[in-house]
N, C-alpha and C positions, 0 to 999 in steps of 0.2 A: 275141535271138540275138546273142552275141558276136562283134564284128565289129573287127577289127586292120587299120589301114593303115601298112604302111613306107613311109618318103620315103628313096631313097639318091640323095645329089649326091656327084658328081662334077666335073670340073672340062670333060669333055666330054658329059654329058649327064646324064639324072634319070632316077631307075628307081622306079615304084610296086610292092611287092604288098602283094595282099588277103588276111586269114588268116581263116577262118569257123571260129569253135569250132577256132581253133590248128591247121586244116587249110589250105593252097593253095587259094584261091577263085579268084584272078585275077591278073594282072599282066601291065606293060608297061613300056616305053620311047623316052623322047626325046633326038635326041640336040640338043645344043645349040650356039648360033653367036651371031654380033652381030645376025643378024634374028632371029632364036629364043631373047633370054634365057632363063635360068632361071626365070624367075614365069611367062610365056606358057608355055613346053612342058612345065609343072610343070602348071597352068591346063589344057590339053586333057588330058594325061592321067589328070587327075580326074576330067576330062567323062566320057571315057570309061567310066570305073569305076562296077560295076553300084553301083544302091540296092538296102537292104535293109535293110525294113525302115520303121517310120517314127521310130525313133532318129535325133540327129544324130551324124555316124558323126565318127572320131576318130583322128588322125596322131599317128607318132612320126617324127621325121627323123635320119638318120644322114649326116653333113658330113662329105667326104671331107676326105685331110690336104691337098691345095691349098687349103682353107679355113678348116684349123682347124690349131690346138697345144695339146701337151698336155707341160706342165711337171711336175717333183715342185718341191715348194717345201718348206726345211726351215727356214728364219728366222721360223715365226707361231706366234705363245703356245700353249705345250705342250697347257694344259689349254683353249681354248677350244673350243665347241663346230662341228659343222663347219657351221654354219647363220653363226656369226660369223665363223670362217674365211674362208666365200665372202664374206661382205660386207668383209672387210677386204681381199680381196684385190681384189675389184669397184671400192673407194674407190681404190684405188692401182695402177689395170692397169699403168698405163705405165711401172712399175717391174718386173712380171714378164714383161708381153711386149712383145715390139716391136711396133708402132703404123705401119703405112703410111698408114693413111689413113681411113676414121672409127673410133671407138672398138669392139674388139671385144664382143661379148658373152661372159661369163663363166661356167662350169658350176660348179652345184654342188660344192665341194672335196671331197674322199675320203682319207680318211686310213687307213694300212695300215701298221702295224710303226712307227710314231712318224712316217710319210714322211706329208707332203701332196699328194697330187696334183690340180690344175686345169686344164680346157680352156679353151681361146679358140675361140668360133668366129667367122665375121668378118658382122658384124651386116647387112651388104648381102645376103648369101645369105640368113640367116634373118629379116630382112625378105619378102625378096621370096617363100619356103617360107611365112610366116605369112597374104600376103596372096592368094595364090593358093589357100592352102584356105578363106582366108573365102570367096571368090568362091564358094564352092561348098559352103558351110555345114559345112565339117569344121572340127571344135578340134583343134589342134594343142596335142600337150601336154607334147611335152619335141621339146628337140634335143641331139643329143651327137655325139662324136668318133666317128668309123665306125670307128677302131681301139681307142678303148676297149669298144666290143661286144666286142671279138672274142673278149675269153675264156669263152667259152660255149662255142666250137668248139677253142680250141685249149688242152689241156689246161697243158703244161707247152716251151718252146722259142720257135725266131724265128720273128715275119711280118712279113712284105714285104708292104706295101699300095700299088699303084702309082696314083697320079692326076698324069696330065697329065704335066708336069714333073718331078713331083717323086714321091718313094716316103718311105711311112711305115715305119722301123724300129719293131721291137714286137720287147720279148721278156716273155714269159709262164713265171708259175712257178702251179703249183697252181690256174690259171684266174684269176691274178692279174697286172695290170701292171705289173713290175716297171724296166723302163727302156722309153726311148723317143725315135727324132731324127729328124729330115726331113731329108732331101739330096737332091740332084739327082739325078734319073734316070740320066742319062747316069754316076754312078758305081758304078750297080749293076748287077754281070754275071748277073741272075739273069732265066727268060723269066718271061714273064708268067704265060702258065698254072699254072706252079709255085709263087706266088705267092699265093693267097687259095687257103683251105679251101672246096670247095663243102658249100653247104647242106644240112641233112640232109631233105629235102624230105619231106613227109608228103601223100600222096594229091592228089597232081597232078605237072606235070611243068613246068620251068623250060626256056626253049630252051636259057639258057649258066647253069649254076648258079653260077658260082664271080664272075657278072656281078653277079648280083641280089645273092648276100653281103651287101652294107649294109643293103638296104631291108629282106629276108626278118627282119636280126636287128635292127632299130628296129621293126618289127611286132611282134615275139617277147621281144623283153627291154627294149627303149627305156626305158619307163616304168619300171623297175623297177632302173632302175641308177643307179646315186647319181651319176658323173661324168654328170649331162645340167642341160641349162637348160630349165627348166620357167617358160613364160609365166603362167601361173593363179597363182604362186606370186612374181609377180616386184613384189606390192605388200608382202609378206615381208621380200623382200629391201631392198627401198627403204627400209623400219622398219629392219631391222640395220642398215643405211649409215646411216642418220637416226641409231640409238645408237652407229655407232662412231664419228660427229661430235661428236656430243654429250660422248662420252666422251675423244675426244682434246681435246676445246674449255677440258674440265674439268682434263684433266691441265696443258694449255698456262696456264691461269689458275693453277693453284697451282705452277706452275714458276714465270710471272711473281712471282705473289707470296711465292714464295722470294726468289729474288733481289733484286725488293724491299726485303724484309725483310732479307736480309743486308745491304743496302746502307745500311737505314736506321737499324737497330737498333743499331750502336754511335751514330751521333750523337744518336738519340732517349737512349738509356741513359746518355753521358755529359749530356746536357743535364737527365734525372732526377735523375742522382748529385748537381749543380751545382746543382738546386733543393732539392732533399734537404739540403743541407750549408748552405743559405742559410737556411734554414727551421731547419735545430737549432740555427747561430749565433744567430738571434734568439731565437729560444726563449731558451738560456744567457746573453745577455745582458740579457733582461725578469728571467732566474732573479738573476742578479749583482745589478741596481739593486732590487729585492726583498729580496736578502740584506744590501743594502747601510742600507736602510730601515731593517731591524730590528735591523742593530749600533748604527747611530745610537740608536734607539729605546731599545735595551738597555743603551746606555751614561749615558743619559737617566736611566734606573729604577733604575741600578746609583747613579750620585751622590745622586741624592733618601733612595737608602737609607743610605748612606754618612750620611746628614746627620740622617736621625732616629737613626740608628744611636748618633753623637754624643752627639746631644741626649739621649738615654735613658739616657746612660751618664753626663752631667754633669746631669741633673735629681736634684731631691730631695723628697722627702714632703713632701704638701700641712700633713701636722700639725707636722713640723717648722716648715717654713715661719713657721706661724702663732707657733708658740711663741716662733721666734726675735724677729719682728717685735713680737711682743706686752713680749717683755724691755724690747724697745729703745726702745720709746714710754714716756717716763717718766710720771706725773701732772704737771698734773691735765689730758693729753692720753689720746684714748681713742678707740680701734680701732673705727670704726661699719661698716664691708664691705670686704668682702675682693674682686675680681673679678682 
């Protein structure tokens, strides 16, 4: 049997209902004080809430705007996907929202027409929403902005969501969140009643319908809307932040090693060129005493030839030779070798 539980907070009190097979089973409320935090009167009104079933039954929470913000962001990489979106905006909350006091928790991004849109909810309320249904064995399984539901009910125009203090502006076009601001109560002349769409109730009956609003539509669409933070899914998200560290760590290291490199690359290059040029002078100068060898040498072979050259040209036949010598020795002298 199909079994939906809403959580709606508020900033004065917490509302459950129960949807059976997407019908009105149950619901109630607490309101809340400094002796009745939010987890204790979140805590009894689970008690009270029938079982059914032997499933473990399962929350969606809808955080009123006293405890959440919901930004467009248009400065994140066009093409990423919105899984990386939310982890790059998660690494750097405190540059999209303001920060009073622990770090908020982050909703999945949504992107629409090129806009980003992200909530913040404030991580003490959704602490204390997460540890009140362990108490009583429900998984909770997303949390979201109680006015980002809202476009289920309101087709196209403004809502005014009043919590506490302060009122959530919403305007909606085509069942989509097109802007969005928090102000002070006290600047809006609008009553209350007029103010939040009552729910479209199916087969039961709400005491104040337009009360319940949060919790009926985190029972009814919670899970199914992309602006929510999903705990089951939040070791996901710890991987993307783990890769967009990683990825900036890698970008920061070849920026370093640009820089670097631009800084070292001309002294490296000229102290190249200066080895380079030391290296061909000696070369050219091994080449010079080389060339220098072989004019000697050449000049060496050039006189030796010079000198047979001579020789050849004032030599005369060996049989002349003899004849002449032979005249010239008179009798009774006589010619025994020649060498």
């Amino acid at each position: 049997m199909s079994v939906d539980i809403g959580i709606g907070v508020s900033s004065e009190s917490v509302r459950v209902v129960m949807l059976r097979r997407g019908r009105l089973a149950w619901h109630g409320e607490r309101a809340t004080s400094d002796s009745l935090p939010l987890g204790a009167a979140l805590a009894e009104l689970l008690a009270d809430a029938p079982t059914v079933g032997w499933r473990r039954r399962s929350a969606v929470a809808a955080v009123g705007p006293s405890a959440m913000h919901l930004r467009r962001v248009g400065d994140l990489p066009p093409r990423a996907s919105d899984r990386m979106l939310t982890a790059i905006v998660r690494e750097d909350a405190g540059r999209y929202f303001v920060q009073t006091g622990a770090p908020p928790v982050i909703t999945a991004a949504r992107r629409r027409d090129g806009d980003v849109w992200v909530g913040a909810l404030d991580s003490v309320v959704v602490t204390a929403i997460a540890v009140a249904c362990e108490r009583h064995d429900i998984r909770l399984r997303a949390a979201a902005p109680s006015v980002g539901l809202a476009g289920s009910l309101v087709e196209s125009g403004a809502l005014h969501w009043p919590d506490g203090e302060v009122v959530g502006l919403a305007e909606f076009e085509v069942r989509e969140l097109v802007a969005y601001r928090r102000v002070p109560r006290a600047t809006v002349s609008v009553e209350e009643p007029a103010m939040l769409p009552p729910v479209p109730v199916v087969d039961g009956t709400l005491s104040d319908p337009a009360r319940f609003t949060d919790a009926w539509l985190a029972a009814k669409a919670g899970m199914s809307h992309s602006l929510a933070y999903r705990p089951e899914s939040s070791h996901h998200a710890e991987a993307d932040t783990r890769r967009v560290r990683r990825r900036l760590a890698f970008a920061a290291l070849a920026c370093a090693i640009g820089i670097l490199s631009a800084m070292v690359m001309p002294i490296a290059g000229a102290r190249y060129i200066e080895w380079h040029a030391g290296r061909t002078l000696a070369t050219l100068q091994s080449d010079a005493q080389e060339a220098a060898r072989s004019e000697r040498a050449l000049a060496l072979a050039s006189r030796e030839l010079r000198a047979l050259s001579a020789f050849d040209r004032s030599a005369r036949l060996t049989t002349a030779t003899l004849a002449s010598l032979t005249t010239a020795i008179e009798p009774p002298t006589m010619l025994l070798s020649f060498q």
